[in-house]
Every structure is written in C-alpha cells, then in structure tokens.
C-alpha positions in Angstrom: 20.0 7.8 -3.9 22.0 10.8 -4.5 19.2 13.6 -4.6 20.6 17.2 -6.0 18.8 20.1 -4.3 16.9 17.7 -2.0 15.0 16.3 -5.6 15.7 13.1 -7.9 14.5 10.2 -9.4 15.8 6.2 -9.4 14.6 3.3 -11.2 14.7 0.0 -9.7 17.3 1.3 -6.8 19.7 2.6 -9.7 19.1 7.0 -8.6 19.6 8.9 -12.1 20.0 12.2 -11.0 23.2 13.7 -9.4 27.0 12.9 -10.6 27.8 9.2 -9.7 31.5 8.1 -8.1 32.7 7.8 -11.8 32.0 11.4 -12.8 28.8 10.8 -14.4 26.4 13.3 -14.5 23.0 12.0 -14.6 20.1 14.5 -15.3 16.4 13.2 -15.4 15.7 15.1 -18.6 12.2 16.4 -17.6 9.2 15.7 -15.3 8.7 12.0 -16.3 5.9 12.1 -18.6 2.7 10.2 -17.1 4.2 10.5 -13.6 1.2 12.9 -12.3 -1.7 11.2 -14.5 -4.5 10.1 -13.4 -5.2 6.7 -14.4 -8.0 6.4 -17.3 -11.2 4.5 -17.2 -12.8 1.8 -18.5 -16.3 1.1 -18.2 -18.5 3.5 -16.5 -21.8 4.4 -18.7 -22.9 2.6 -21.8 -26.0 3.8 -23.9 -29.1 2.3 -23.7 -30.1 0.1 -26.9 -33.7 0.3 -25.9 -34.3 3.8 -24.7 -32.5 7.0 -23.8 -29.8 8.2 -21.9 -27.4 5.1 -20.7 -26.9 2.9 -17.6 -23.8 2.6 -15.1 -21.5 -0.2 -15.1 -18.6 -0.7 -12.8 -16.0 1.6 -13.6 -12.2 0.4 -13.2 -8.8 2.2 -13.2 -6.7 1.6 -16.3 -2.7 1.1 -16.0 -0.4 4.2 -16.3 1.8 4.6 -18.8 5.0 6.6 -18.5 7.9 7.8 -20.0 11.1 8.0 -18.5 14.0 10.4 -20.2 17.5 10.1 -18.7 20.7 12.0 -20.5 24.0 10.7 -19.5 27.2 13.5 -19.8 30.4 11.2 -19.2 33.6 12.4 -18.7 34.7 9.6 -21.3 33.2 7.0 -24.4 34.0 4.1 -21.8 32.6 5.6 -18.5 29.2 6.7 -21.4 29.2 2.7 -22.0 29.8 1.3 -18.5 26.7 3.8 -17.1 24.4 2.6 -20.5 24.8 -0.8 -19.3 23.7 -0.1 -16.2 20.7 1.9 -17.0 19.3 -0.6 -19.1 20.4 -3.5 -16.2 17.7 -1.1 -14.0 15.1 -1.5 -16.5 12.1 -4.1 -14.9 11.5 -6.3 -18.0 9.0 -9.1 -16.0 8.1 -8.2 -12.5 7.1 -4.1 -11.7 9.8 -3.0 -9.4 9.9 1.0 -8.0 10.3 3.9 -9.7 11.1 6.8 -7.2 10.3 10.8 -7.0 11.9 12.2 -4.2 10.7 16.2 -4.0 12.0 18.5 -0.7 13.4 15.2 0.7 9.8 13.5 0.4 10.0 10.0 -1.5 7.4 8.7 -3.3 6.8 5.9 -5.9 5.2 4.0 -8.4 5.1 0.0 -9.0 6.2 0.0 -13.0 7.9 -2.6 -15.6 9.2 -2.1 -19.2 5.9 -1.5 -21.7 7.3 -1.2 -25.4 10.8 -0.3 -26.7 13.2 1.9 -24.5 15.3 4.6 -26.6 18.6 4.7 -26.3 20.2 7.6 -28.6 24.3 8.4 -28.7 24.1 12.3 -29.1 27.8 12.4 -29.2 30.5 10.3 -27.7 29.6 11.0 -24.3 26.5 12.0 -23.8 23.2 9.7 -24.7 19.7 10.7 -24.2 17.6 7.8 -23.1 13.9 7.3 -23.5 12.2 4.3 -21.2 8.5 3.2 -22.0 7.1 2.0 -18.6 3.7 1.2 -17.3 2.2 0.8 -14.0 0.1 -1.9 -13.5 -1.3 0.0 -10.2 -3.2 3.6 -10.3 -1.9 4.8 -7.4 1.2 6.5 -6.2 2.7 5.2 -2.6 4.5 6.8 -0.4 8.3 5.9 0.2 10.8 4.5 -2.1 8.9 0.7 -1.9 11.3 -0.8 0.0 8.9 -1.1 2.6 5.7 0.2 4.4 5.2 3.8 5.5 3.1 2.9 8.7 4.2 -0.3 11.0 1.7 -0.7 14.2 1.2 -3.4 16.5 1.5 -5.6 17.6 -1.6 -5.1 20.1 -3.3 -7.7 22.5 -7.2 -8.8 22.5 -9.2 -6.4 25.0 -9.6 -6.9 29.0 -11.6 -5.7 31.6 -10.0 -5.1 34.8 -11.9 -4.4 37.3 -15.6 -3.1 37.4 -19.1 -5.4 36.3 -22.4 -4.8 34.6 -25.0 -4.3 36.6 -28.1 -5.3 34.4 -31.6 -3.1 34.3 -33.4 -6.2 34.8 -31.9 -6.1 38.7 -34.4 -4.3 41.1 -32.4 -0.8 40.8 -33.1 3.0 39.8 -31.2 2.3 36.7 -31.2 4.3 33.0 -32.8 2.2 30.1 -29.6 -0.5 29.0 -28.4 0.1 32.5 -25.1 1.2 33.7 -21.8 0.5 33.6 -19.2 1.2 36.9 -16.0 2.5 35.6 -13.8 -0.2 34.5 -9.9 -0.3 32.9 -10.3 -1.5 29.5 -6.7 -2.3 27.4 -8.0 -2.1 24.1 -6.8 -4.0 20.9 -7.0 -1.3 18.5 -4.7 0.5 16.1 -5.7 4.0 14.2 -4.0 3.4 10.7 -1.8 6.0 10.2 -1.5 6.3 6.7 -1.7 9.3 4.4 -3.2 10.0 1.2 -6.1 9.9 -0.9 -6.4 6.8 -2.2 -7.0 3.1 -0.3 -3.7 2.0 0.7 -2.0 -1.1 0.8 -2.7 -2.8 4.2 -2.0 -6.5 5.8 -3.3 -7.4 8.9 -1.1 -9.8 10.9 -3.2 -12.0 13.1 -0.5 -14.2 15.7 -2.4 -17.0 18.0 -3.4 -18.6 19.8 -7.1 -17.6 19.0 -10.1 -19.8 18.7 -11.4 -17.6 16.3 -11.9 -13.6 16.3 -13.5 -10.4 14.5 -11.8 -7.4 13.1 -13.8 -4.4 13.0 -13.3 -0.9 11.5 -14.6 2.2 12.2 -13.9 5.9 10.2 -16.3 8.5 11.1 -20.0 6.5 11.3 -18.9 3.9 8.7 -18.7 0.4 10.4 -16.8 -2.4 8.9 -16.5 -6.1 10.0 -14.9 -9.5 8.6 -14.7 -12.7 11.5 -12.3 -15.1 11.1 -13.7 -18.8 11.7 -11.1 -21.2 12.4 -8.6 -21.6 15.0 -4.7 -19.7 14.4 -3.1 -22.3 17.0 0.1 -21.1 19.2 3.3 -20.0 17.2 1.2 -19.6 14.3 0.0 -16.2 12.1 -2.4 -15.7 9.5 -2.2 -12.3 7.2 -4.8 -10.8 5.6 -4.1 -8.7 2.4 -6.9 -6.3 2.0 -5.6 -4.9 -0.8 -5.2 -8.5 -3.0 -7.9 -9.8 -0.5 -6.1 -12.8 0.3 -6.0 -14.5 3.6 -2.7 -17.1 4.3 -2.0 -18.7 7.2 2.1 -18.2 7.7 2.6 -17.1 4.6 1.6 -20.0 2.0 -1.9 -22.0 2.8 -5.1 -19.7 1.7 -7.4 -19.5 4.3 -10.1 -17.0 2.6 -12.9 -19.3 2.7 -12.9 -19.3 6.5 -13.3 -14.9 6.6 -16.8 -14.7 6.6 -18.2 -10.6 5.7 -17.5 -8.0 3.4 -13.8 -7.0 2.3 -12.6 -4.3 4.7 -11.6 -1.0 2.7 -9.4 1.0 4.6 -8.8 4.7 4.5 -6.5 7.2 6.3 -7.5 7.3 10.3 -9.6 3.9 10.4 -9.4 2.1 13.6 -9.0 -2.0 13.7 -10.1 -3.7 16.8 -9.2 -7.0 17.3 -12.1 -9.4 19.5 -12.3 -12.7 19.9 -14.5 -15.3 22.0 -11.8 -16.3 24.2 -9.2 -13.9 25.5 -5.7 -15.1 25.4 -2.5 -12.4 26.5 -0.2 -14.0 24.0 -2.7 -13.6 20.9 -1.7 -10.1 18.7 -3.3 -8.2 15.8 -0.1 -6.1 13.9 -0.9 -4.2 10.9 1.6 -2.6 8.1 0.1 -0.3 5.3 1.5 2.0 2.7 0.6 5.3 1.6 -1.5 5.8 -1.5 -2.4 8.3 -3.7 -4.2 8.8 -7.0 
C-alpha cells in the first residue's frame, strides 16, 4: 500500500493515501473517527428491584463503529470517476474484510463491513469527499494488515526422555521426600506464544498425528490451563483448535468439540503450550499461529 511519510490507511487491500499510478491523490481526510475507541458495554450492573445497590451480570464488548473520510483530487472528471468506482468496489458490504493503519511502518487492523449509508459528495469536478459508515464486529485491534498471523511457531514434537531414570523414595536410599531425579535430556513440546498486545489474541492450535489422544497445557506466571483431547488424530491427519471461536475440526470441516474435555484455554502474550500425550510418537506435532490483539 503506498504509505506517505511511513503512514496510511487501505480498505479491503485498496491503500487510500499517497498518489496512485493515475495521478490520483488520495488523502485520508482525518484520523478515522472510532478507529481508537474503545468498544462500549452492554450489561454489567443492574439495580436491585428488592433492595439496594445492584448486582453484576456478565458484561460483553459491543461492536465498533467507525467512520471512514477519504477526499479524492484527480488530475481529470474521468480519472475522479474511474478512482470513485473503485473506492466504493473496496467497500465490504456482507463479510468484514481489513481496514489497515499503518503508523512509522507499523501495520495494524481492524475486521469491519459497511454499517449504514456511505457518503459520497462531488465538491467540484475533481475532487470528492467520501464518508464510509463501517462497524467492527470485533473489539479488538490486530496487528498486521490481516492477511495473515503475526506469530507462526511449530511445529514441535511430543516430549522424550533420553537418558537418565527415577529412582523412587520408596527404594531403600538416603533420598529427599518425592525422591530424585539423575539428570536427563528432555526435548520438550512446548512453544511460548509470541504475541503482543493487550488483549486475547486470535490463536489456532494445529494438532498433526498420529496421537492416541493428548493434553495441551498452558502456563503464564502461576496460572495453569488444561484442555485433553479424547480421541484418536490417526496418521496424515490434523485437528485445529480455534480458541478464539472455540471450535475444534478435524482437517478443517468435521467438529470434533465434544471430544475436548476442560475449560476453554485463554491465551495471553508469553503463555507456554505443551503438548503430552499417552503414547509418544516422533511424527506427531503441535503448531500454533496467533495474531496480535489490542483493545
């Protein structure tokens, strides 16, 4: 996208900022309005009808609305007409599609789609001001221009021991309470999700057999998360699961969920995924993409 001083906006791939091979200058009028909003509420706390004070509900993120104000200076009427029909071609009618801030070379987006009636406006001849009513279904901002995830990892192998045993305290030995453990060489399956940001990102964990069955842990700080998986993913095959939409498919189309047994995984900035199963097998993988969120 062509991106004047290092800074510029595009809508649905189509970069409105910067003067295009046809001698259009494109200038994003403003700072979108609604781009830095936090989303609004609803629910949260309701009054009592039997007493004082009020009670908490669960409290959910509203959409975002936001305005988008393009002007278009055209070096003549038909080059002003060829670059209004492709602004409103950019436009996401049905399905959200990215709308893209890039600041000191730093891209981030938002998921939106046409909420409302855009405003098109002919100030002269060859210039039109343009006013697009978006919303975005999602609260969050991500990171990059959405044509992909900011943080690929994986794919990892379950865990080994090579070398080394357990000797237990129940042997007749001098031995600390739990016993001890001679030094072993363990290759973990673990990635640290790399993510930045404030908010819970995006994240798909890619689980490729064979593997009888396994457990995903994750750890931040003392927080300890775990979902197991209960079913077999034979050779060849991969099952994902979508924390964010909290949906588990085994390569890519049959739903799986009722065989994750646990609590929903919520990930965060620095967690780290292991990957364990009852059976080790070297060709079985955990891979993980994610995308960087902010609110």
């Amino acid at each position: 996208m062509r991106t004047p001083g290092g800074s510029g906006w595009a809508l649905n791939g189509f970069s409105t900022d910067g003067t295009d091979e046809a001698g259009v200058e494109w200038i994003t009028t403003s700072e979108t309005e609604g781009w830095d909003d936090m989303a609004g509420t609803r629910g949260g706390v309701v009054p009592r009808e039997d007493g004082d004070g009020g009670r908490v509900e669960p409290t959910y993120a509203e959409p975002v609305p936001v305005v988008y104000r393009v002007r278009i200076k055209a070096p003549d009427p038909e080059a002003a007409d060829r670059a209004l029909d492709q602004l409103k071609a950019a436009v996401p009618v049905r399905l959200p599609a990215p709308l893209v801030y890039v600041r000191r070379g730093q891209a981030r987006h938002r998921l939106v789609k046409q909420e409302g009636k855009p405003n098109f406006k002919r100030v002269s001849e060859t210039i039109i001001d343009a006013a697009i009513q978006l919303v975005a279904p999602d609260w969050r901002v991500f990171g990059g221009d959405g044509s992909g995830p900011t943080f690929i990892a994986g794919p990892v192998g379950l865990p080994r021991v090579e070398g080394g045993k357990r000797i237990s305290a129940a042997k007749p030995l001098r031995l600390a309470p739990g016993g001890m453990r001679i030094v072993a060489k363990v290759a973990s399956g673990q990635i640290v999700l790399g993510t930045e940001g404030t908010e819970t990102p995006p994240t798909i964990i890619r689980i490729t057999g064979p593997v009888p069955d396994f457990t995903i842990k994750a750890t931040r700080g003392d927080t300890i998360q775990a979902q197991r998986y209960i079913e077999a993913v034979p050779a060849g095959q991969f099952l994902d699961i979508d924390l964010g939409r909290r949906t588990v498919k085994i390569n890519g189309t049959v739903s799986r969920r009722n065989r994750l047994v646990g609590r929903w995984i919520v990930p965060a900035p620095g967690t780290v995924f292991e990957f364990t199963s009852s059976t080790y097998n070297e060709n079985a993988s955990m891979a993980i993409t994610a995308t960087s969120a902010w609110r």
